[in-house]
Gaussian input, Z-matrix of N, CA and C with variables (Angstrom, degrees):
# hf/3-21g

backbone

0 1
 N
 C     1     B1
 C     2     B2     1     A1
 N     3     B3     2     A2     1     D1
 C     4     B4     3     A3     2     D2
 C     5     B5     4     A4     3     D3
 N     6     B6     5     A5     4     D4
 C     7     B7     6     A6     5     D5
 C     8     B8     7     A7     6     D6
 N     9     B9     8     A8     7     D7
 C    10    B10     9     A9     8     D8
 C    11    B11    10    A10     9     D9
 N    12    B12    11    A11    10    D10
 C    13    B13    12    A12    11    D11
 C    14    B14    13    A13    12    D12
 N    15    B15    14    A14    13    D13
 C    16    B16    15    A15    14    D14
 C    17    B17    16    A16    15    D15
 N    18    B18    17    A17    16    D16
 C    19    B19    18    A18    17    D17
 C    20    B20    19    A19    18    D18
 N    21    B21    20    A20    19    D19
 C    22    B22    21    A21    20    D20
 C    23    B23    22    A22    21    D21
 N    24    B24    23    A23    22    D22
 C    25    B25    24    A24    23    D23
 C    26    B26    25    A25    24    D24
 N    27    B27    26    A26    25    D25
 C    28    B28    27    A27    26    D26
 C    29    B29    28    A28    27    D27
 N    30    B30    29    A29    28    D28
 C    31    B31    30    A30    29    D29
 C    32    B32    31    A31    30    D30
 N    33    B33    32    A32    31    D31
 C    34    B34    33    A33    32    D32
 C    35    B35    34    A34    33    D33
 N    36    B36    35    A35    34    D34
 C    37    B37    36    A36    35    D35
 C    38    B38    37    A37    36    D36
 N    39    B39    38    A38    37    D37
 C    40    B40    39    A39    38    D38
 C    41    B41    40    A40    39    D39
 N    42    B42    41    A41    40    D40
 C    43    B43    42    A42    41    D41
 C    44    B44    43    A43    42    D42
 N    45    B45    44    A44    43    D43
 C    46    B46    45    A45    44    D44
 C    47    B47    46    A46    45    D45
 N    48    B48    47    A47    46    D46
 C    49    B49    48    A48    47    D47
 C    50    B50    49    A49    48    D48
 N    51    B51    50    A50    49    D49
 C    52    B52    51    A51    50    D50
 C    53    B53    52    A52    51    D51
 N    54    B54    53    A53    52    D52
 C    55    B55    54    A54    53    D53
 C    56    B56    55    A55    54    D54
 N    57    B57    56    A56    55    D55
 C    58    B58    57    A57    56    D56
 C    59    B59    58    A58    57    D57
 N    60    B60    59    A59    58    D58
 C    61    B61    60    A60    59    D59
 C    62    B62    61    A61    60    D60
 N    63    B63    62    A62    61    D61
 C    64    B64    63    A63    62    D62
 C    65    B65    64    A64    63    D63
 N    66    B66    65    A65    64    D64
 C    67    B67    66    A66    65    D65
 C    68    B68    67    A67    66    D66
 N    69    B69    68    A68    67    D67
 C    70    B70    69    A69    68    D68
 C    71    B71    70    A70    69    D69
 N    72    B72    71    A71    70    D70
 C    73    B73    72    A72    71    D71
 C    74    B74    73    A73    72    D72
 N    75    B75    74    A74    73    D73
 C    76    B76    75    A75    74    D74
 C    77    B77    76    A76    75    D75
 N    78    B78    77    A77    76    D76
 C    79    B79    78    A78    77    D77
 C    80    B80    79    A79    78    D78
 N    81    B81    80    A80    79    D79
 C    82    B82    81    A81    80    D80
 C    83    B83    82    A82    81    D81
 N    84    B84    83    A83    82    D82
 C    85    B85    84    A84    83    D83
 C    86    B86    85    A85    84    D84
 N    87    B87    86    A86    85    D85
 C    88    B88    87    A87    86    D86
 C    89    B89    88    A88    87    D87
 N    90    B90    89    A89    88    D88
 C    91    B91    90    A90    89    D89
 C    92    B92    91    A91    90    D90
 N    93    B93    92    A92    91    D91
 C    94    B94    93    A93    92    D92
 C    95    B95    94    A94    93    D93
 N    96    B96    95    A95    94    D94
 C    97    B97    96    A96    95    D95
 C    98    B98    97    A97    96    D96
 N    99    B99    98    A98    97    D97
 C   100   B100    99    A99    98    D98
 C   101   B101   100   A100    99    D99
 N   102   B102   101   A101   100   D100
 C   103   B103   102   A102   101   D101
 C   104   B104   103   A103   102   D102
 N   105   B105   104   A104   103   D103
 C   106   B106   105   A105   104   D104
 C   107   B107   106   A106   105   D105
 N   108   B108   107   A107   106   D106
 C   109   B109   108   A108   107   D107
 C   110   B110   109   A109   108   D108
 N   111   B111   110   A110   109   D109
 C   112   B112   111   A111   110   D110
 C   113   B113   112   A112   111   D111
 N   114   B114   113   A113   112   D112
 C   115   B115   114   A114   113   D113
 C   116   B116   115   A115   114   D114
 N   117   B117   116   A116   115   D115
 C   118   B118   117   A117   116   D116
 C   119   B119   118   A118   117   D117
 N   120   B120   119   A119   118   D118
 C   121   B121   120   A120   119   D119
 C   122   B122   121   A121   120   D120
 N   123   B123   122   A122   121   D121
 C   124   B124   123   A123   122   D122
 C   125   B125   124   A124   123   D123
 N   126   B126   125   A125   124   D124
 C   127   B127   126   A126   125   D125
 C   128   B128   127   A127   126   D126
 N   129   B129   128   A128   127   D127
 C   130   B130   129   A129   128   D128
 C   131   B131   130   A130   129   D129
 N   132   B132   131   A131   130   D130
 C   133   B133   132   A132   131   D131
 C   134   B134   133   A133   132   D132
 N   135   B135   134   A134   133   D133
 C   136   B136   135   A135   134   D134
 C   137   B137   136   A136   135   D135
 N   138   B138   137   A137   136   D136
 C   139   B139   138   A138   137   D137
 C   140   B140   139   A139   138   D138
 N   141   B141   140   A140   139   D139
 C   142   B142   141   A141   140   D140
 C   143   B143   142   A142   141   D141
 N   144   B144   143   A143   142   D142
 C   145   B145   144   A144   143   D143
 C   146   B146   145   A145   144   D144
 N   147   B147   146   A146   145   D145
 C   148   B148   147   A147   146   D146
 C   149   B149   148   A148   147   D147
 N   150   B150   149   A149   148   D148
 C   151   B151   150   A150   149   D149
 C   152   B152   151   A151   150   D150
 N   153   B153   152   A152   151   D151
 C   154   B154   153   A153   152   D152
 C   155   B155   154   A154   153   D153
 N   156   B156   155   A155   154   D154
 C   157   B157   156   A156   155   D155
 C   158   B158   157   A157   156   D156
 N   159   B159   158   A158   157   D157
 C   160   B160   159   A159   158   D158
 C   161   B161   160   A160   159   D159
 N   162   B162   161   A161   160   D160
 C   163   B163   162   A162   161   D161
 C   164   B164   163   A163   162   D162
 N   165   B165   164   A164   163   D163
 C   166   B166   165   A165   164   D164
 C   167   B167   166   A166   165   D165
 N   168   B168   167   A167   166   D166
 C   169   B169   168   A168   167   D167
 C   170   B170   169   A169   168   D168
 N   171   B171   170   A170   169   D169
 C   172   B172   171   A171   170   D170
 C   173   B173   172   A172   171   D171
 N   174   B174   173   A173   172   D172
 C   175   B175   174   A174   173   D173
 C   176   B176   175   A175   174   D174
 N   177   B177   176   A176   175   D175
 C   178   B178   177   A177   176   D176
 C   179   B179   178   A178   177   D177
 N   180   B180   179   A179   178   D178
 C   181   B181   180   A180   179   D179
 C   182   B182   181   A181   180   D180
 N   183   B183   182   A182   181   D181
 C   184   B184   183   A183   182   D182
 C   185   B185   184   A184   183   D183
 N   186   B186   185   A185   184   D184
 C   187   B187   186   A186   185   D185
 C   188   B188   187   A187   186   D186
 N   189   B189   188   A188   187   D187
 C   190   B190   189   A189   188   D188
 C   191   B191   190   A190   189   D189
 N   192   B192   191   A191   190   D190
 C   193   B193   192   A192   191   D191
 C   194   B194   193   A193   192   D192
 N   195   B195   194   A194   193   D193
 C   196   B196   195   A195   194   D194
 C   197   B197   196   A196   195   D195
 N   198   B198   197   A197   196   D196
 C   199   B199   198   A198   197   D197
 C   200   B200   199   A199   198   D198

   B1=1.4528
   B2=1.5425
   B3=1.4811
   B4=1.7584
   B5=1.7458
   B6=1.4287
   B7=1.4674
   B8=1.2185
   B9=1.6969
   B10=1.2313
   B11=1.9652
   B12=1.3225
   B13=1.9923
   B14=1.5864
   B15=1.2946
   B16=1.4700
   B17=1.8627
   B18=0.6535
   B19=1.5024
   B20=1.6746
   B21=1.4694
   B22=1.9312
   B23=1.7156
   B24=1.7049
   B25=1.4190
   B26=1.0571
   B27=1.3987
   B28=1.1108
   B29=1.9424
   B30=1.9020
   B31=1.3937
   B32=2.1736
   B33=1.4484
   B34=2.0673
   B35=1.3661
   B36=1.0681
   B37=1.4392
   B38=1.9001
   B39=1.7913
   B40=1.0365
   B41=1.2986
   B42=1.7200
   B43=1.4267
   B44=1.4277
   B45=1.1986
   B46=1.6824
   B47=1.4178
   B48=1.1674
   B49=1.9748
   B50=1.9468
   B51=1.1993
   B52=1.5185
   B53=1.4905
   B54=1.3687
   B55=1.6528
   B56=1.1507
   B57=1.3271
   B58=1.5050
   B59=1.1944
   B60=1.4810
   B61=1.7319
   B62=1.6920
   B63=1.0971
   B64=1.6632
   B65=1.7865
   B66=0.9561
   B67=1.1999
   B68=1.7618
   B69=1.5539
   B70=1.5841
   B71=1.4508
   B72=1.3927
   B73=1.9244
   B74=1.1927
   B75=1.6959
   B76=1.4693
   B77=1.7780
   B78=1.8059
   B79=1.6920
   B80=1.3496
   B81=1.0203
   B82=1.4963
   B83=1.2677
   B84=1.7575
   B85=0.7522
   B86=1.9086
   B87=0.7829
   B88=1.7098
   B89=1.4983
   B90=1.7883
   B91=1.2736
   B92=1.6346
   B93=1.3297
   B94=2.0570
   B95=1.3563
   B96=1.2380
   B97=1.5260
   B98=1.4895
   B99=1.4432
   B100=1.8177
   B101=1.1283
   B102=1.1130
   B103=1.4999
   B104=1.4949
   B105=1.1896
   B106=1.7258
   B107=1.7932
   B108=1.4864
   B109=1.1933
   B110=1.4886
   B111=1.5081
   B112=1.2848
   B113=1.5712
   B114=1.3788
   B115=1.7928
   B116=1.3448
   B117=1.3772
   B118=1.0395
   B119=1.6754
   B120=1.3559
   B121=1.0945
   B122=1.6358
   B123=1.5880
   B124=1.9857
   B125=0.7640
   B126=1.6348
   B127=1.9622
   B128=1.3540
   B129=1.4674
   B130=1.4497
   B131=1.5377
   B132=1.7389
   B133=1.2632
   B134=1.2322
   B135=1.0073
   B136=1.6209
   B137=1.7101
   B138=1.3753
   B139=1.5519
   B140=1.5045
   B141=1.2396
   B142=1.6143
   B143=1.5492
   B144=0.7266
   B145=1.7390
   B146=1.6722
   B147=1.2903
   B148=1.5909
   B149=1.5078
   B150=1.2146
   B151=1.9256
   B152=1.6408
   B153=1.5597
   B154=1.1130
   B155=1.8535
   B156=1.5154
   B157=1.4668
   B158=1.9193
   B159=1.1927
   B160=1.4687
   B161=1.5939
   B162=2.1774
   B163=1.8074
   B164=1.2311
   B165=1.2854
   B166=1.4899
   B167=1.6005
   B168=1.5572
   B169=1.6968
   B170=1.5184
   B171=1.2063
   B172=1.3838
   B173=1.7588
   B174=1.1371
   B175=1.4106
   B176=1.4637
   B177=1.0879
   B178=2.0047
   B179=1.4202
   B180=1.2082
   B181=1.5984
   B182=1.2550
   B183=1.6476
   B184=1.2955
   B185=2.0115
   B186=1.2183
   B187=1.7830
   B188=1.7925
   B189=0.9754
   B190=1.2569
   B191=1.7685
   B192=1.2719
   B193=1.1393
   B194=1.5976
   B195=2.1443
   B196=1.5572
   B197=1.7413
   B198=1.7527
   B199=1.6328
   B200=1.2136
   A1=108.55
   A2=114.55
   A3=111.61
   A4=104.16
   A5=88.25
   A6=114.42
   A7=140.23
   A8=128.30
   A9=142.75
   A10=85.79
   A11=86.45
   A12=102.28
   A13=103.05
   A14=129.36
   A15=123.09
   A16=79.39
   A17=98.00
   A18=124.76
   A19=110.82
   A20=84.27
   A21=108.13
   A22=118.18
   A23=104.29
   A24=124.21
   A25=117.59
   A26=113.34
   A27=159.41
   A28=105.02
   A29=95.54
   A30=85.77
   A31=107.36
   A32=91.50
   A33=85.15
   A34=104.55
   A35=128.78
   A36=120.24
   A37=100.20
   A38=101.81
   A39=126.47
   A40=124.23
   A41=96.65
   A42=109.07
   A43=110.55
   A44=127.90
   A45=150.87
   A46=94.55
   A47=114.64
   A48=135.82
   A49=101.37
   A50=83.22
   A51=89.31
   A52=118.69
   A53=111.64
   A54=129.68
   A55=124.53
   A56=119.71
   A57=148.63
   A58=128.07
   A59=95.50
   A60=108.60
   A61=100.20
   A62=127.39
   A63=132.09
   A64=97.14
   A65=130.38
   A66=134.11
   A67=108.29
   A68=91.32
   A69=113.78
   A70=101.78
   A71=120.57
   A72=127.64
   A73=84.86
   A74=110.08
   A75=138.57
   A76=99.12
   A77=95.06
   A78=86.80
   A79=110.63
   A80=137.95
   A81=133.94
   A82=118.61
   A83=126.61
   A84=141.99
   A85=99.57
   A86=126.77
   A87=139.05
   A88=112.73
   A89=109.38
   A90=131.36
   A91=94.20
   A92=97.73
   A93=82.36
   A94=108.71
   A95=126.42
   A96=121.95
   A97=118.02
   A98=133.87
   A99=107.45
   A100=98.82
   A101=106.72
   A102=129.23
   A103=105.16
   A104=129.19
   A105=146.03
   A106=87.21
   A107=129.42
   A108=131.67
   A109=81.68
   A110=135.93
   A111=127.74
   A112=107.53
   A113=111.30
   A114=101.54
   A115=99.59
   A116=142.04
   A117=136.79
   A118=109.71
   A119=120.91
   A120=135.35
   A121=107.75
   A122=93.60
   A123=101.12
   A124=130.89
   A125=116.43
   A126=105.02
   A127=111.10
   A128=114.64
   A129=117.04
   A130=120.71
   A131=103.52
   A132=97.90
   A133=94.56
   A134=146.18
   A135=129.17
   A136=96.47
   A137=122.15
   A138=124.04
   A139=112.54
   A140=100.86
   A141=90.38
   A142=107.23
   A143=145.67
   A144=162.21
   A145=110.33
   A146=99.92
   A147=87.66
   A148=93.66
   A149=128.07
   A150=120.76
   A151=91.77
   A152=152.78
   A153=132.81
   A154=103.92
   A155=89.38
   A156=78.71
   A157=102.95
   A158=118.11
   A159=112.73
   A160=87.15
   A161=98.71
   A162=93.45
   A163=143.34
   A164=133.05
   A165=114.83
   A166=112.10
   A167=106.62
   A168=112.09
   A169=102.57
   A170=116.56
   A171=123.20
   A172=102.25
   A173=116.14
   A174=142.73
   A175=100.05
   A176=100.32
   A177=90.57
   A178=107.87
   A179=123.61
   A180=129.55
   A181=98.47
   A182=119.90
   A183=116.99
   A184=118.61
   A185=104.72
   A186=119.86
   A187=82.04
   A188=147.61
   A189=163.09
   A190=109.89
   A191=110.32
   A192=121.05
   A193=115.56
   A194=98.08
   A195=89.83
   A196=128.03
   A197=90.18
   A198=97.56
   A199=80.51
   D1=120.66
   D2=178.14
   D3=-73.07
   D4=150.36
   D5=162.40
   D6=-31.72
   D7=53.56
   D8=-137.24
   D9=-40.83
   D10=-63.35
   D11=-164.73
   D12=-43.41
   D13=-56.84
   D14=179.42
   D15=-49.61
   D16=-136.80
   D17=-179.07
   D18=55.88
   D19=-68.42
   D20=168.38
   D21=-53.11
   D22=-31.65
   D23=152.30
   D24=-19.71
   D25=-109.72
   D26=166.87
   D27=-14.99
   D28=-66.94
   D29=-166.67
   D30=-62.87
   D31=-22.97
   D32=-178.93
   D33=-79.82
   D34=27.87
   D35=-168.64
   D36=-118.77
   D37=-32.80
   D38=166.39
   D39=-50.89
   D40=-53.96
   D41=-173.24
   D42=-76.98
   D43=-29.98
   D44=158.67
   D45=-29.13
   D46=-88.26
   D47=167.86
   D48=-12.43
   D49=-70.91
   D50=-162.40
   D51=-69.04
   D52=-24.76
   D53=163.28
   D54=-47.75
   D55=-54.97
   D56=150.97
   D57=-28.73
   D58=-62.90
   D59=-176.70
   D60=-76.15
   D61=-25.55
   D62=-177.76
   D63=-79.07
   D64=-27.33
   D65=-170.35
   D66=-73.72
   D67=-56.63
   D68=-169.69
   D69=-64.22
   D70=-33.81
   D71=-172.70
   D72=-55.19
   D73=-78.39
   D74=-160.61
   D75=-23.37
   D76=-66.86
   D77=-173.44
   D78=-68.26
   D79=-44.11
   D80=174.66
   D81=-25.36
   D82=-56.08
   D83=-160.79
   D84=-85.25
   D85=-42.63
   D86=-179.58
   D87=-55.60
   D88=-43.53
   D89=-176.87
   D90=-69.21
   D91=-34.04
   D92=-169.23
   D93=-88.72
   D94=-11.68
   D95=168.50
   D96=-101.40
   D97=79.57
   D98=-164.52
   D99=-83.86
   D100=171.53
   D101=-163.16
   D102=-89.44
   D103=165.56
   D104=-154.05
   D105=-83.03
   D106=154.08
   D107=-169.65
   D108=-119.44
   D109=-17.14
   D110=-159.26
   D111=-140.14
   D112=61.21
   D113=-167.61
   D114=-81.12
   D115=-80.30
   D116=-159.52
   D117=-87.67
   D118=152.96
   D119=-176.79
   D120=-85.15
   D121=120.43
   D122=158.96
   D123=-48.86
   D124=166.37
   D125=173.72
   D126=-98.64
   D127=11.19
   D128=152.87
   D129=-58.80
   D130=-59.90
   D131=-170.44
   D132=-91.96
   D133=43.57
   D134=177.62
   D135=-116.38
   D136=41.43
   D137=178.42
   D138=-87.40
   D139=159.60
   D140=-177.86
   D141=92.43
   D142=-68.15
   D143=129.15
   D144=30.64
   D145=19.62
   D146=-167.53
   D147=-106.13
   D148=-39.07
   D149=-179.23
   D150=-52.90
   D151=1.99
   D152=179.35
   D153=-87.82
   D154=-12.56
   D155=-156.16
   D156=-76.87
   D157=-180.00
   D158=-159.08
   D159=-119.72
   D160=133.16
   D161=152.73
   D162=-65.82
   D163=160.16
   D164=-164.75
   D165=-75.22
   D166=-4.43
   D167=163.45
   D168=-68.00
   D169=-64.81
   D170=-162.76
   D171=-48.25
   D172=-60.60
   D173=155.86
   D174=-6.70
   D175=-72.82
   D176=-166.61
   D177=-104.77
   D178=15.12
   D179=146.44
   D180=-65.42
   D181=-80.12
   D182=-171.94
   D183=-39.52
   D184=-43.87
   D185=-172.12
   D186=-55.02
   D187=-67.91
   D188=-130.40
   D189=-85.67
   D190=-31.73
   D191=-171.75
   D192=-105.12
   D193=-24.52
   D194=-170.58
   D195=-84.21
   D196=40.62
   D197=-170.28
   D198=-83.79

């Protein structure tokens, strides 16, 4: 009869291996794309911004329609 305990060894030692190496891609791959320092816009620069805003006609046309 084999060595239940090696056995159980072996296979977490595997999964250890493979954990690792998925880890190390992961960052590898993250490091080579960085991320935006500026995604969304402040409410500093977000001036001017007021023709976006909607009339309260437009407003409940849209409420009315966005079924």
């Amino acid at each position: 009869m084999p060595n239940s305990t090696r056995t159980w060894q072996l296979i977490s030692l595997a999964l250890t291996v493979a954990l690792i190496a998925t880890l190390v891609k992961l960052y590898r791959s993250s490091s080579a794309h960085p991320t935006a320092t500026r995604t969304l816009p402040t409410v500093k620069s977000a001036t001017n911004l007021e023709h976006l805003a909607l009339s309260p006609n437009t407003r409940r046309v849209h409420e009315r329609y966005l079924l």
